[in-house]
N, C-alpha and C positions, 0 to 999 in steps of 0.2 A: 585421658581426655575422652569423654563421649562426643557420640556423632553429634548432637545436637549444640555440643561445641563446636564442632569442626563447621557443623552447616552453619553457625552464628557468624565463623571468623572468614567464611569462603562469600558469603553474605558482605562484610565490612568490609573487607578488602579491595572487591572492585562491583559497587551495586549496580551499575551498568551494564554488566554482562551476566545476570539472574536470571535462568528460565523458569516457566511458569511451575515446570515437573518441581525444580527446587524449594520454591514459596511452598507450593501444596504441600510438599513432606515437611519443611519448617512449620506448618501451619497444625499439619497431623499430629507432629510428634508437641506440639502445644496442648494439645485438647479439643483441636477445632476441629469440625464437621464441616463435608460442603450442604449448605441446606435449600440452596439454589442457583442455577445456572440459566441465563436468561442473553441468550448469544454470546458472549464473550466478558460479559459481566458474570463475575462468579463470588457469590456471599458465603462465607463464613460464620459461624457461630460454637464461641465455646461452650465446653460440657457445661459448664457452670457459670460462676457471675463471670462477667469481662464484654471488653467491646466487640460488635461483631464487626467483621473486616470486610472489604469492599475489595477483589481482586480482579486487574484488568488482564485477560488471557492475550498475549500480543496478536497483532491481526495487520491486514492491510502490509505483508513484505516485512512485518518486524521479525525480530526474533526474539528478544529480550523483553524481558517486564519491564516497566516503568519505573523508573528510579525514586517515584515517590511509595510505591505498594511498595518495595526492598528496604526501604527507612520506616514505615508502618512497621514489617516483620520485625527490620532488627530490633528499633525501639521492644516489641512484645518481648523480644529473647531477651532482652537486655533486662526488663521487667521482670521475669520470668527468675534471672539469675539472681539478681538481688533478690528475692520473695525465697531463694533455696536458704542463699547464704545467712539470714536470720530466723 
């Protein structure tokens, strides 16, 4: 099992407790780049065709991402997996 498995299933299992360090390596080990950072909004963009992502850094006493960026990521892994397997 690679990491990028592990980080997909520690992702699904509970997307409410995802910090931001995690998304970013889920996002790296994708292809994405950060291509700007603009307070706590932070843009992604992969190497090639694909959508760019919108990530919210927690702020304000949070700790955790938002449980919709974690459903963004997984979906990408998820897409990602299937695109290997054919």
């Amino acid at each position: 099992m690679g990491s990028l498995e592990k980080l997909k299933r520690k992702l699904a299992v509970n997307p409410r407790s995802v910090r931001f360090s995690d998304l970013v390596r889920a996002l790296r080990d994708l292809g994405y780049r950060e291509v700007r950072a603009q307070g706590s909004h932070h843009v992604f963009r992969p190497g090639g065709p694909g959508p760019s992502m919108l990530v919210v850094r927690p702020h304000g006493g949070q700790t955790f991402c938002s449980v919709v960026d974690v459903k963004k990521v997984i979906a990408l892994l998820e897409e990602k997996e299937n695109d290997d397997e054919e």
